[in-house]
N, CA, C and O atoms as CSV, one atom per row, in Angstrom:
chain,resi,resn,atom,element,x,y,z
A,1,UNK,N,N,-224.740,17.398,-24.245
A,1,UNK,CA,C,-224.952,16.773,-25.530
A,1,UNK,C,C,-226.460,16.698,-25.774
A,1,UNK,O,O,-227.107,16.601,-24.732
A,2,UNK,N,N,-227.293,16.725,-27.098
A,2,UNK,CA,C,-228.446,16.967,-27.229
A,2,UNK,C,C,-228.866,15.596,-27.721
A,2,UNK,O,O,-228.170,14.852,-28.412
A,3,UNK,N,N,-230.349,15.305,-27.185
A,3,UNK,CA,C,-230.629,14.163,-27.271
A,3,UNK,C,C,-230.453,13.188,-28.441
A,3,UNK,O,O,-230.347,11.963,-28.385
A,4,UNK,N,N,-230.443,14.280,-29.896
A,4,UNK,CA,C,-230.120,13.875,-31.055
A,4,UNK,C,C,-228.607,13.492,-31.567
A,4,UNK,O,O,-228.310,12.822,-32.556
A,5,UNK,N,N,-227.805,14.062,-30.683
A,5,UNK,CA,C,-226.241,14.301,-31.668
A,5,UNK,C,C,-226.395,13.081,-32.251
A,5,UNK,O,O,-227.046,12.094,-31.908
A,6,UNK,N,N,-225.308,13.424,-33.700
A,6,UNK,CA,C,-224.643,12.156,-34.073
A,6,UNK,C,C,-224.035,11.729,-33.489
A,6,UNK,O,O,-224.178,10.533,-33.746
A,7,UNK,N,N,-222.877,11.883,-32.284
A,7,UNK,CA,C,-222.826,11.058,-31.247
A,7,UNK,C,C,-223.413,9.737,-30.815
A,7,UNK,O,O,-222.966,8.616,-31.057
A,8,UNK,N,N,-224.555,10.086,-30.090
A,8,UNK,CA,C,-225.444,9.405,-29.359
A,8,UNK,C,C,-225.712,8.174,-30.577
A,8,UNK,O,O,-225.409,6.993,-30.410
A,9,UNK,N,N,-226.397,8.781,-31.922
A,9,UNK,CA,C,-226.612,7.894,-32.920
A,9,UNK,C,C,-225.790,6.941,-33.099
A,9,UNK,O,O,-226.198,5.780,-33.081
A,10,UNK,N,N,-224.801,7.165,-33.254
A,10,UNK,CA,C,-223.194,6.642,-34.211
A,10,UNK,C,C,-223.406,5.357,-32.491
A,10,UNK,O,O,-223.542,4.136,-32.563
A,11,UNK,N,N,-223.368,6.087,-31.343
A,11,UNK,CA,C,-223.380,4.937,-29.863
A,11,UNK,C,C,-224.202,4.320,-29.899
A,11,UNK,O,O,-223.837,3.149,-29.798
A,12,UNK,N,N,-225.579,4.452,-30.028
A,12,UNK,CA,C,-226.508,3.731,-30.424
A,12,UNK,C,C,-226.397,2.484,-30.999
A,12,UNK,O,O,-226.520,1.399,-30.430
A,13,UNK,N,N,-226.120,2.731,-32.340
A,13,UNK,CA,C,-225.491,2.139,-33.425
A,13,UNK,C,C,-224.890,0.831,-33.110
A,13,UNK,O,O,-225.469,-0.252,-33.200
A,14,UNK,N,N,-223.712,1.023,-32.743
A,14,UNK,CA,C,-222.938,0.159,-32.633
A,14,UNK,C,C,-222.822,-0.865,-31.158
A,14,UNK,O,O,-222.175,-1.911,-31.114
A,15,UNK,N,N,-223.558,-0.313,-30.082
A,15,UNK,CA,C,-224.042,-0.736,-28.943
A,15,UNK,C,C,-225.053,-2.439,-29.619
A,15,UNK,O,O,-225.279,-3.361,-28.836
A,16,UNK,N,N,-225.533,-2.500,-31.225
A,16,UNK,CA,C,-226.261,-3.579,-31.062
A,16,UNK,C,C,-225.140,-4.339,-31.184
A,16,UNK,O,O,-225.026,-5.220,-30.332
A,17,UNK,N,N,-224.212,-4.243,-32.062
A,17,UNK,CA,C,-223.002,-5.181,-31.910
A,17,UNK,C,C,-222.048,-4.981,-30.741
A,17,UNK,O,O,-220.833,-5.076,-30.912
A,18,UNK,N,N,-222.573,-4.710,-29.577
A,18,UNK,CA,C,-221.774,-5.044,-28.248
A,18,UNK,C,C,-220.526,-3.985,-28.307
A,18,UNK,O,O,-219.472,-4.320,-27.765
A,19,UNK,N,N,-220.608,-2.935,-28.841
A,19,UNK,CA,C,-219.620,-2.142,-28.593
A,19,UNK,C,C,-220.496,-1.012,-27.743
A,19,UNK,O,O,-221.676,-0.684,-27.864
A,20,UNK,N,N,-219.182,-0.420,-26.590
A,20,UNK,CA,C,-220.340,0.594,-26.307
A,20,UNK,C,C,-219.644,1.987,-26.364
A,20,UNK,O,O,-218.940,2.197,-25.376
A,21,UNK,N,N,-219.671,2.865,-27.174
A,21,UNK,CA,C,-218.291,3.683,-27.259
A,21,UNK,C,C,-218.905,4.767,-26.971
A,21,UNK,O,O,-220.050,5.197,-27.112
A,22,UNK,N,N,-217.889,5.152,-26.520
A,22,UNK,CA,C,-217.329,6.265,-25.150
A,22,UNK,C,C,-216.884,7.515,-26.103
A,22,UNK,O,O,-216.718,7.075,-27.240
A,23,UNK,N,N,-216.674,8.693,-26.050
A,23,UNK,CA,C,-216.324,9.784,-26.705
A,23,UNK,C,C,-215.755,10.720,-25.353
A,23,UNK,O,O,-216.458,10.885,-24.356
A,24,UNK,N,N,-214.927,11.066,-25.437
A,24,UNK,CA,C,-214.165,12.021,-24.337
A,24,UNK,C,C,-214.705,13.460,-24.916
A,24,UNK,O,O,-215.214,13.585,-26.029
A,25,UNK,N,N,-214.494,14.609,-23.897
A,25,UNK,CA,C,-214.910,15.775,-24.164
A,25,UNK,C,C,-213.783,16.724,-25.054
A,25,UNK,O,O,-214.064,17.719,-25.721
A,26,UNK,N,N,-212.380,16.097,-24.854
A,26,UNK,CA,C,-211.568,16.530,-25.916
A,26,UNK,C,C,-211.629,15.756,-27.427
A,26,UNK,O,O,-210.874,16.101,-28.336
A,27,UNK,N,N,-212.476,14.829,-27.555
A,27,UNK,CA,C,-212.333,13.938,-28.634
A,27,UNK,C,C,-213.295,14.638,-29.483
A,27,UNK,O,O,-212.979,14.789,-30.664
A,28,UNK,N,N,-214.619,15.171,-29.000
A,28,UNK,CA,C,-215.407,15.958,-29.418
A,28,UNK,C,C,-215.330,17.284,-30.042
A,28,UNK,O,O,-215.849,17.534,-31.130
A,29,UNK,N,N,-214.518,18.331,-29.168
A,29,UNK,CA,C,-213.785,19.261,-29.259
A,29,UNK,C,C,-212.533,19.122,-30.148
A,29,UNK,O,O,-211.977,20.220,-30.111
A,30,UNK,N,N,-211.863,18.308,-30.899
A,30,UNK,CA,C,-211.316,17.890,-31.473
A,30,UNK,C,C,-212.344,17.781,-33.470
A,30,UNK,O,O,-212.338,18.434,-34.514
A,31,UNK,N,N,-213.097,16.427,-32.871
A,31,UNK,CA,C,-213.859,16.428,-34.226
A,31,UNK,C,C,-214.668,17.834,-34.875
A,31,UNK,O,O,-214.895,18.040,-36.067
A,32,UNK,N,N,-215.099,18.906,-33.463
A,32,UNK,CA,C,-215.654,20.048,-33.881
A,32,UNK,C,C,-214.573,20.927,-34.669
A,32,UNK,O,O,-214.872,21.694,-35.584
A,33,UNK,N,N,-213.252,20.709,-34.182
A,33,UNK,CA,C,-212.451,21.727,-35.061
A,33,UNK,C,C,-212.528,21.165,-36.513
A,33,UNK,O,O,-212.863,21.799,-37.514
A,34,UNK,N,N,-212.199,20.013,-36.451
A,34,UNK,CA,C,-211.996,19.642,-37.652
A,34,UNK,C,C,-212.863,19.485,-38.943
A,34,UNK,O,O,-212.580,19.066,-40.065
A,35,UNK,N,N,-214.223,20.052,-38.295
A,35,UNK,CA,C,-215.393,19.855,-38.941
A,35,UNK,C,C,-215.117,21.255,-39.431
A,35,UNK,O,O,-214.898,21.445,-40.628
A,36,UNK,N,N,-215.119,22.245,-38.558
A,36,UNK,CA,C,-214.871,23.951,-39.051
A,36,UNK,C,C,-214.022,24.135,-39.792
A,36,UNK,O,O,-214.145,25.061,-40.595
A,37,UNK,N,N,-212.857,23.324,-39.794
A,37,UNK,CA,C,-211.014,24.011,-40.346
A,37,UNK,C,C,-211.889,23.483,-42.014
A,37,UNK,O,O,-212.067,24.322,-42.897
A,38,UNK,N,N,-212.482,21.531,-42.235
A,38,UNK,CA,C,-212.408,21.529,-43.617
A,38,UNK,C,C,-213.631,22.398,-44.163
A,38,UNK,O,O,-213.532,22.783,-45.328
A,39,UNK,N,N,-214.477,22.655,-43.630
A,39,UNK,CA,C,-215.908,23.520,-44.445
A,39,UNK,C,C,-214.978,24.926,-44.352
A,39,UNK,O,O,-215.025,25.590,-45.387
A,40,UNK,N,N,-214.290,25.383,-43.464
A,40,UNK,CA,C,-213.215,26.376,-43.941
A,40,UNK,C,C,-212.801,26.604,-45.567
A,40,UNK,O,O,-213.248,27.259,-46.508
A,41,UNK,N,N,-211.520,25.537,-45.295
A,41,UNK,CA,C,-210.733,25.314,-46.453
A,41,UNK,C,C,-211.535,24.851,-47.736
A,41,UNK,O,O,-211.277,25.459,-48.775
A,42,UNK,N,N,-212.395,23.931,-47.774
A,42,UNK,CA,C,-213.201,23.417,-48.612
A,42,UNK,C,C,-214.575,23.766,-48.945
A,42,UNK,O,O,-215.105,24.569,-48.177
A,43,UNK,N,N,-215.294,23.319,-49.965
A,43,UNK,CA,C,-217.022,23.081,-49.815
A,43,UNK,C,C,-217.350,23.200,-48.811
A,43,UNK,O,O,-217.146,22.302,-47.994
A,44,UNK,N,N,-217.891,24.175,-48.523
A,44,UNK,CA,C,-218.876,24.446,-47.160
A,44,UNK,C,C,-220.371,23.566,-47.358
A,44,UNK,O,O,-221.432,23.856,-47.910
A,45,UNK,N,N,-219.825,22.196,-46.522
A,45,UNK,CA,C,-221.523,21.752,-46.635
A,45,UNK,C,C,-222.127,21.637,-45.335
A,45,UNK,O,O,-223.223,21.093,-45.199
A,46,UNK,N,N,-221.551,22.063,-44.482
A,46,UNK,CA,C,-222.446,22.074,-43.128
A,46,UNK,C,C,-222.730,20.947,-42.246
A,46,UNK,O,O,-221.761,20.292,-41.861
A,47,UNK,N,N,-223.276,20.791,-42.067
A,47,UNK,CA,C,-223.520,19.779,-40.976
A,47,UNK,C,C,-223.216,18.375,-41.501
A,47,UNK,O,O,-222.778,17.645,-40.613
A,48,UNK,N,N,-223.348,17.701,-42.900
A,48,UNK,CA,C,-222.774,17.049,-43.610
A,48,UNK,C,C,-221.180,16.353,-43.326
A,48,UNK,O,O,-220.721,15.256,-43.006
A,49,UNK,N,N,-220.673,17.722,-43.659
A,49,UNK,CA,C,-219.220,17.392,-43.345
A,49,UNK,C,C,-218.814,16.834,-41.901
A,49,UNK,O,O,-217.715,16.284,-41.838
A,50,UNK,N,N,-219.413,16.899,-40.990
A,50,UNK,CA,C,-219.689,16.598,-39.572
A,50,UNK,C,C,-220.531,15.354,-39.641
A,50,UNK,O,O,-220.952,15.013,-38.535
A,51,UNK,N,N,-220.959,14.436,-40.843
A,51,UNK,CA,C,-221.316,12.932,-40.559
A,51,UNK,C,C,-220.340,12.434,-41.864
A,51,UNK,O,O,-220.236,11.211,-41.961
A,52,UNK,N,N,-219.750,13.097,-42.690
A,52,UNK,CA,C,-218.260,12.344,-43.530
A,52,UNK,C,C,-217.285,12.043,-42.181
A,52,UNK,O,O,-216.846,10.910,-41.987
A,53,UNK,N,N,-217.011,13.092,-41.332
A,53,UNK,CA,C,-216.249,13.039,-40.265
A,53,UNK,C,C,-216.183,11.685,-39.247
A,53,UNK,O,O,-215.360,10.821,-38.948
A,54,UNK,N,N,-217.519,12.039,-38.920
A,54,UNK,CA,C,-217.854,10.694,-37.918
A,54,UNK,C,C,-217.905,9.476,-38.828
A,54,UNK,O,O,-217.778,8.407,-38.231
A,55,UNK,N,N,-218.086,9.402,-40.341
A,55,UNK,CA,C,-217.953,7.821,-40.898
A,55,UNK,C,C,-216.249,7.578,-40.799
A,55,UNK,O,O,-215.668,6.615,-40.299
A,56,UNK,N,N,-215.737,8.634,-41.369
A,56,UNK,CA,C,-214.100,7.986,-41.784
A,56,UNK,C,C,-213.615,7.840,-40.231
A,56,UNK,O,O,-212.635,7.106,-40.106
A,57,UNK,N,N,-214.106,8.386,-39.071
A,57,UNK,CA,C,-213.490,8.165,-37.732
A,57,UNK,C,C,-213.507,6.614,-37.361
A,57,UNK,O,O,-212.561,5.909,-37.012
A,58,UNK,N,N,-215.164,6.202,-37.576
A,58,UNK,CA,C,-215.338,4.966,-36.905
A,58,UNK,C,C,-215.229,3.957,-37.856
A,58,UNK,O,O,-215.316,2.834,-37.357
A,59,UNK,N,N,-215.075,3.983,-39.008
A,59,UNK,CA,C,-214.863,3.214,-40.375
A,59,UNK,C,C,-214.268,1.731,-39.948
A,59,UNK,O,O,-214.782,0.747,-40.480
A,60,UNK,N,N,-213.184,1.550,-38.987
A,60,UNK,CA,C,-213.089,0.261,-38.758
A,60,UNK,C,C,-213.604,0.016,-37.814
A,60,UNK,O,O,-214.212,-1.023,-38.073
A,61,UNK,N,N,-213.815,0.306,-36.713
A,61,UNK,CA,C,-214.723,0.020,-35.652
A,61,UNK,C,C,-215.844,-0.539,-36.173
A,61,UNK,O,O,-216.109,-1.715,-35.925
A,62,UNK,N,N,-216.708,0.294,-37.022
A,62,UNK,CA,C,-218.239,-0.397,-37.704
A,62,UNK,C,C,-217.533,-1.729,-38.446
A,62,UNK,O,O,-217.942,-2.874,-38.256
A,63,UNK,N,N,-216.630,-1.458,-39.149
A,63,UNK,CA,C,-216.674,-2.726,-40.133
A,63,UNK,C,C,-216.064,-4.144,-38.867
A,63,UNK,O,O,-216.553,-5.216,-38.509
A,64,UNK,N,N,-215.433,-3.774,-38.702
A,64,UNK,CA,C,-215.255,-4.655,-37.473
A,64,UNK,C,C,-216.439,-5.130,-36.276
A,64,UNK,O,O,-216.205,-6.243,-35.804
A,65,UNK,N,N,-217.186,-4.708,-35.946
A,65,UNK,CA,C,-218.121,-5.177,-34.942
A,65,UNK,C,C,-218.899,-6.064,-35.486
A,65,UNK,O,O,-219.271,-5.955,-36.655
A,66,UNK,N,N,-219.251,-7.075,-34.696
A,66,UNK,CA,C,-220.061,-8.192,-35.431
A,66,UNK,C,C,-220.914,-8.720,-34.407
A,66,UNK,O,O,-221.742,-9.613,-34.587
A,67,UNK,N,N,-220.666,-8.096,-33.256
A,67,UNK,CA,C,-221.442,-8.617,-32.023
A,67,UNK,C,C,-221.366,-10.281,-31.876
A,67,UNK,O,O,-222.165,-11.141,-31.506
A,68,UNK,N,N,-220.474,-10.285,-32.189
A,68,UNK,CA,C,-219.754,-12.006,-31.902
A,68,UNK,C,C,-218.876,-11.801,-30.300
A,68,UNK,O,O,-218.080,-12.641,-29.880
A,69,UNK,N,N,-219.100,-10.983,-29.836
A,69,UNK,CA,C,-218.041,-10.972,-28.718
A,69,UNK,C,C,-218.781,-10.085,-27.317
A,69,UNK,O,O,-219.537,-9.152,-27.586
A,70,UNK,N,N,-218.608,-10.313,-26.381
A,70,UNK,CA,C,-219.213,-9.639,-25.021
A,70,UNK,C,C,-218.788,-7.662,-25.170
A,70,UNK,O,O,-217.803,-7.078,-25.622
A,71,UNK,N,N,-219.759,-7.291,-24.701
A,71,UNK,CA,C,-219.991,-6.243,-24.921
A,71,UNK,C,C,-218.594,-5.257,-24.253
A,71,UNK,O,O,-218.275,-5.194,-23.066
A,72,UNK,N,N,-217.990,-4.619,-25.309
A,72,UNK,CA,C,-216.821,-3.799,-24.822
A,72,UNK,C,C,-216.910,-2.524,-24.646
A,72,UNK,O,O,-217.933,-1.988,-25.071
A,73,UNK,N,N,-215.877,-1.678,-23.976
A,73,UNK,CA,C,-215.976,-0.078,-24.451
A,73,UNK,C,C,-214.971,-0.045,-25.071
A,73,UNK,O,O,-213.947,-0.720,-24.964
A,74,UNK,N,N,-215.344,1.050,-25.995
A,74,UNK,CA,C,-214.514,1.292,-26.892
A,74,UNK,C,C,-214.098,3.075,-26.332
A,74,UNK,O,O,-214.907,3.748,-25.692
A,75,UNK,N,N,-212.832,3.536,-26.701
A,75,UNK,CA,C,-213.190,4.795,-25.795
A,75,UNK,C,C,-212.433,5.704,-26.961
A,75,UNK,O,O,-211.363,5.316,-27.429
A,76,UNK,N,N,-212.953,6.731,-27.325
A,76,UNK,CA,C,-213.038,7.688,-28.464
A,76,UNK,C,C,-212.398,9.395,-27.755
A,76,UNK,O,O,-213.080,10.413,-27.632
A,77,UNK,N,N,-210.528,9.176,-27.293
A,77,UNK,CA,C,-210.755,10.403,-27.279
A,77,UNK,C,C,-209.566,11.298,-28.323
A,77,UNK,O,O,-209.587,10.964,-29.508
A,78,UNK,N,N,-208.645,12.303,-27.955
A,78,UNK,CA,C,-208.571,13.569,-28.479
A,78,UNK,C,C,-207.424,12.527,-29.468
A,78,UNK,O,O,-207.369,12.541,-30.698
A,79,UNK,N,N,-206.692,11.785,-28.670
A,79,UNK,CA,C,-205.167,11.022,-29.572
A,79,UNK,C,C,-205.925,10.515,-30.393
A,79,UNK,O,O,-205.830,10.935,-31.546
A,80,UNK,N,N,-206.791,9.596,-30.138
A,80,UNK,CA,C,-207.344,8.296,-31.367
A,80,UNK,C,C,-207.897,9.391,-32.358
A,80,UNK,O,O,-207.281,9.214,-33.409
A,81,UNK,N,N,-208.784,10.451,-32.506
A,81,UNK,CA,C,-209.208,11.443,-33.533
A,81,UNK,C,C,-207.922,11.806,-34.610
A,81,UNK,O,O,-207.776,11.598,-35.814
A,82,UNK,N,N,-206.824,12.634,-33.272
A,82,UNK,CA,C,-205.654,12.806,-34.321
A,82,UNK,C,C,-205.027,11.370,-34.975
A,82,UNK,O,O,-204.353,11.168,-35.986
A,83,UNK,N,N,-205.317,10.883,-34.409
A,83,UNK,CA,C,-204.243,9.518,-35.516
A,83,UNK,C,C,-204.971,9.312,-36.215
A,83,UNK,O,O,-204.505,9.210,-37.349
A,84,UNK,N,N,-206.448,9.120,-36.113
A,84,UNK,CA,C,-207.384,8.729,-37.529
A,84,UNK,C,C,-207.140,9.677,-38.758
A,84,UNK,O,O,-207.131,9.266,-39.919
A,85,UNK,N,N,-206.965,10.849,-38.428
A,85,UNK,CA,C,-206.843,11.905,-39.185
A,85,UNK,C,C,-205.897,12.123,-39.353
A,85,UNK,O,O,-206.045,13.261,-39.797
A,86,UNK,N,N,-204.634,11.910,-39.375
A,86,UNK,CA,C,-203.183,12.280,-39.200
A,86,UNK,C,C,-202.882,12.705,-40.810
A,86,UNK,O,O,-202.681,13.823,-41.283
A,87,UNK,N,N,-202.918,11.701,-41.310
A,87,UNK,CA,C,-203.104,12.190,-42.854
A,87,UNK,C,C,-204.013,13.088,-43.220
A,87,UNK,O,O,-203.737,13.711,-44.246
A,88,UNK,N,N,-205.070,13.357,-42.659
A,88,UNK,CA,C,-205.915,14.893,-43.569
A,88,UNK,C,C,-205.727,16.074,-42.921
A,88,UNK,O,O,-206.182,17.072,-43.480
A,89,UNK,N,N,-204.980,16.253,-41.529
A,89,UNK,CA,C,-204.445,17.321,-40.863
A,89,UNK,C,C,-202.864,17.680,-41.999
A,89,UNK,O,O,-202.844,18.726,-42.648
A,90,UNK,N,N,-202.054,16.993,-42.052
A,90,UNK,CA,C,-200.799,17.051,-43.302
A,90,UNK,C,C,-201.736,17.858,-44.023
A,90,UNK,O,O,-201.882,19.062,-43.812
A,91,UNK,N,N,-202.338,17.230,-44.829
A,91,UNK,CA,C,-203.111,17.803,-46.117
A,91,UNK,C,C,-203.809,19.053,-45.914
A,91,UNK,O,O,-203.705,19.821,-46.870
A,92,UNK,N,N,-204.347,19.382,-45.144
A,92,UNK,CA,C,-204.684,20.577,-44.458
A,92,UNK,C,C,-203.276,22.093,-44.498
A,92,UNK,O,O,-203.163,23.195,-45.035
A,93,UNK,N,N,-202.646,21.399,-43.768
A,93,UNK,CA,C,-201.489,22.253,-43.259
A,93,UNK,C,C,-200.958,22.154,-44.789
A,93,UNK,O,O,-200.897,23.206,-45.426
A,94,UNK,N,N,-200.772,21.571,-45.086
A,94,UNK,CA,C,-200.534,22.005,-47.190
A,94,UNK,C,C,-200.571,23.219,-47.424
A,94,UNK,O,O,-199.788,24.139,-47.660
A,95,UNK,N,N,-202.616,22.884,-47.207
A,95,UNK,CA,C,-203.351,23.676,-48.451
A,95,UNK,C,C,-202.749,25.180,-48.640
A,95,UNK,O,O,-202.605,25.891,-49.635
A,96,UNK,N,N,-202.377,25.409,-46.846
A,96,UNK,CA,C,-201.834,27.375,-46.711
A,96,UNK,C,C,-200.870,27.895,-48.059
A,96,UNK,O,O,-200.696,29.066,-48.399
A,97,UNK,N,N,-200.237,26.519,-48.790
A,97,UNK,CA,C,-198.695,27.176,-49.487
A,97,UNK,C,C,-199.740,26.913,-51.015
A,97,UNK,O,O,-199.374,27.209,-52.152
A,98,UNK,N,N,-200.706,26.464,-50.747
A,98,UNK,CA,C,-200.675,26.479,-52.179
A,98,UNK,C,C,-202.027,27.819,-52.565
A,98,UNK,O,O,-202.970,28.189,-51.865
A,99,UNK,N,N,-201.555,28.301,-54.061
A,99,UNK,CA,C,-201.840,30.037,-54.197
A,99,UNK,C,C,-203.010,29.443,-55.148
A,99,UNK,O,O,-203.788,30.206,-55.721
């Protein structure tokens, strides 16, 4: 992982409110497809679409942390991605029928 990823950032991040989250190597490999399949199917915006990704992933996690509570892990892998997304993978698998 490079010293920059959004990764690291997004961990950063949320480490001040006592979360300390974890990303598995399939969870990653996971968000990378899904970054390719929609700049695929959709607006190709590049690296962009790869920080829409990472907001709608952690969307309650951020809104939820308040650092009111002892520092947890939170652990980010391949299942929790697909269930966040469960609904825009459907929508995906759509798009093939429509001309």
């Amino acid at each position: 992982m490079t010293k920059n990823s959004i990764i690291l950032q997004y961990a950063s991040i949320l480490k001040v409110d006592n979360i300390d989250l974890v990303f598995t190597d399939d969870a990653i490999d996971e968000i990378s497809e899904m970054t390719v399949a929609e700049n695929e199917t959709s607006e190709n915006i590049g690296a962009r679409r790869l920080h829409t990704i990472m907001e709608s992933l952690l969307e309650d996690i951020s809104f939820n942390a308040n650092g009111q509570h002892p520092m947890m892990e939170v652990k980010i892998d391949k299942a929790y991605v697909q269930k966040a997304f469960s609904e825009t993978k459907k929508k995906f698998d759509l798009k093939k029928y429509v001309l």
